[in-house]
N, C-alpha and C positions, 0 to 999 in steps of 0.2 A: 091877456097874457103877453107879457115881454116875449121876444128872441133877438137876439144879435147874431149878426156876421161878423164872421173873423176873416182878417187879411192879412198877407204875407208882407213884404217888404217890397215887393216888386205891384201892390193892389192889386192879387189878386186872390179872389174869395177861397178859404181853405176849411171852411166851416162855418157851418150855423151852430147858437146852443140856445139853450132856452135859462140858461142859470149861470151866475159869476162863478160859480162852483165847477162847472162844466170847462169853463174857459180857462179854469186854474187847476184842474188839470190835464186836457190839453197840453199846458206850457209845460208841466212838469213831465209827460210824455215828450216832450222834445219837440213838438211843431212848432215851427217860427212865424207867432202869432204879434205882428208889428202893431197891427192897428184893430179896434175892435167898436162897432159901431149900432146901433139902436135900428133893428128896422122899422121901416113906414109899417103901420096903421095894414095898410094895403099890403106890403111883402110877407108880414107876420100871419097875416089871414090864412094866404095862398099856403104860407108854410104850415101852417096846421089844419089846412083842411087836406093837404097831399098826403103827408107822413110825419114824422119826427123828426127833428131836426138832426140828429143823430144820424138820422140815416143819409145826410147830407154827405157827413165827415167821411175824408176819406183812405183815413188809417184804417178801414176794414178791409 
């Protein structure tokens, strides 16, 4: 399984997602997603043996 990190304009991480779908919308939500990036092998593990990436985001 894919996830990406999403980054602000200043690099700093404002969400994980797990789908291009998630990240588009996000942006259509308004968060100012600059740059958007593949995690490692290894971050993506960690991220889905913790939780969901979702529950990264921190519009909740």
């Amino acid at each position: 399984m894919t996830f990406y990190s999403c980054f602000d304009q200043q690099g700093k991480e404002i969400a994980r997602c797990q789908t291009h779908q998630e990240i588009e919308a996000l942006r259509r939500m308004g968060r100012p997603i600059a740059e958007v990036r593949e995690m490692r092998n290894e971050e993506a593990v960690v991220c889905s043996l913790t939780s969901s990436p979702s529950d990264f985001n921190e519009d909740v």
